[in-house]
N, C-alpha and C positions, 0 to 999 in steps of 0.2 A: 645535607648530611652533616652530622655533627663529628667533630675533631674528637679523637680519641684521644682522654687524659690521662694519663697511666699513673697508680696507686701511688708513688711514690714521688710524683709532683702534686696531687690532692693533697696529699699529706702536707709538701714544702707548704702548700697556700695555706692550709688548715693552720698551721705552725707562723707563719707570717701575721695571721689573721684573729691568735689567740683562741681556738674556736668560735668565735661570734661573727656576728654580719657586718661587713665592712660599711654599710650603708644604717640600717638601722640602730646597731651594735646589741641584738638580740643572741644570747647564747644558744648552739644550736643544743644542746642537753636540755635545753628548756622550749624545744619547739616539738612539732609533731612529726612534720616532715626535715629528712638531711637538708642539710644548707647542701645548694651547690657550686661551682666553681663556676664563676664569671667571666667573661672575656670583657674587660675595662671598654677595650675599640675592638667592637665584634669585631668576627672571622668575617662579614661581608665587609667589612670598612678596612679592610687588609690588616687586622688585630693577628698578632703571631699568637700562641699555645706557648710563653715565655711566664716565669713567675711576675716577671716588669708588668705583664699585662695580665693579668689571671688576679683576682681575690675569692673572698669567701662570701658567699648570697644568701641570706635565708629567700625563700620559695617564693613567697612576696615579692621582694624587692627584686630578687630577679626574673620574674615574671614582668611586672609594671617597666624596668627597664629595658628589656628585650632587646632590640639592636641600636635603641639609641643612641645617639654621642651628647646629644645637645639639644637646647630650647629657647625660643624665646622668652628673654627675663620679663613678665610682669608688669617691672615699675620701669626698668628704662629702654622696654621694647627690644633691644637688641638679643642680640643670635649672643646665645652662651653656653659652655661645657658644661659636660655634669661633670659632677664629684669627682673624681678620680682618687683611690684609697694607697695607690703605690706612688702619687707624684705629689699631694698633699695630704695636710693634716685636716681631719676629721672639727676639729676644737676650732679651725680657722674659719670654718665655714659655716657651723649650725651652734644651737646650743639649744640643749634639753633642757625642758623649763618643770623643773619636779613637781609644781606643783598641778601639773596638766598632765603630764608624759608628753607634751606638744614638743615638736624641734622648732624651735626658732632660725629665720633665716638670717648669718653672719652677711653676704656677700652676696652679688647675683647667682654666684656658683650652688650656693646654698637654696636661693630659691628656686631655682630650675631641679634642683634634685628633689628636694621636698615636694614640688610639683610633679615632677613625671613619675616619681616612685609611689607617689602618694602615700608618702609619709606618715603624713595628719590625717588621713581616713581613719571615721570613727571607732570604727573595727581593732585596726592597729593602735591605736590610742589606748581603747578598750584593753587589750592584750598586753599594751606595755603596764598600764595601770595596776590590770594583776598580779604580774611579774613580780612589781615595785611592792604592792602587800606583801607577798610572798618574802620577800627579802632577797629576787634575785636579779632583779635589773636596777640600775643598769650594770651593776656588778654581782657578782652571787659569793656569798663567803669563801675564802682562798683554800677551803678543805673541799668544794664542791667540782674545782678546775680539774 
């Protein structure tokens, strides 16, 4: 059973979150589907319905995420957190490389989220790309907000 969010903490998160995806940083005015509201450490992993633990998801990203916390990194095999958008910075961890729409991975943290979310799927690549023609990722002009 899912935890009911009531209008007016979507909103706080929406408002925390600028509109966009706290993972991808995809504005939801430029997707198809509403972004929805995340539980950072699901509701099975004893995650409270607190804005501390709640951000903003496009459909994607919180799909691929699901009830994970964490993965094994890659390169130095160890057990590691994903992302977290209300306890770190976003810039810490990845960086968009414009001339791909690829995220680059900063830190393990960064490649465990790139990984589980699958970030770099060519699909989503594809769809930042257009954005980025468009003129609205990863920011879209300040008369568009």
């Amino acid at each position: 059973m899912m935890t009911y969010i009531s209008v007016a903490l979507r909103e706080e998160v929406r408002k925390l979150a600028n509109g966009k995806c706290e993972y991808c940083l995809r504005y939801e005015a430029y997707t198809i589907n509403a972004h929805e509201v995340d539980h950072i450490r699901p509701e099975k992993h004893r995650g409270e319905t607190i804005p501390d633990n709640l951000c903003l998801s496009c459909l994607e990203c919180n799909r691929y995420k699901g009830s994970n916390l964490c993965s094994i990194d890659p390169v130095t095999d160890s057990l590691t957190a994903l992302y977290n958008p209300r306890m770190q910075r976003w810039d810490d961890h990845f960086q968009l490389q414009s001339s791909d729409m690829t995220f680059a991975a900063l830190t393990p943290v960064g490649r465990v989220t790139i990984l589980i979310l699958e970030l770099n799927d060519s699909y989503r690549v594809s769809n930042r790309l257009s954005l980025a023609r468009l003129g609205v990722y990863p920011d879209p002009p300040e008369e568009d907000l």
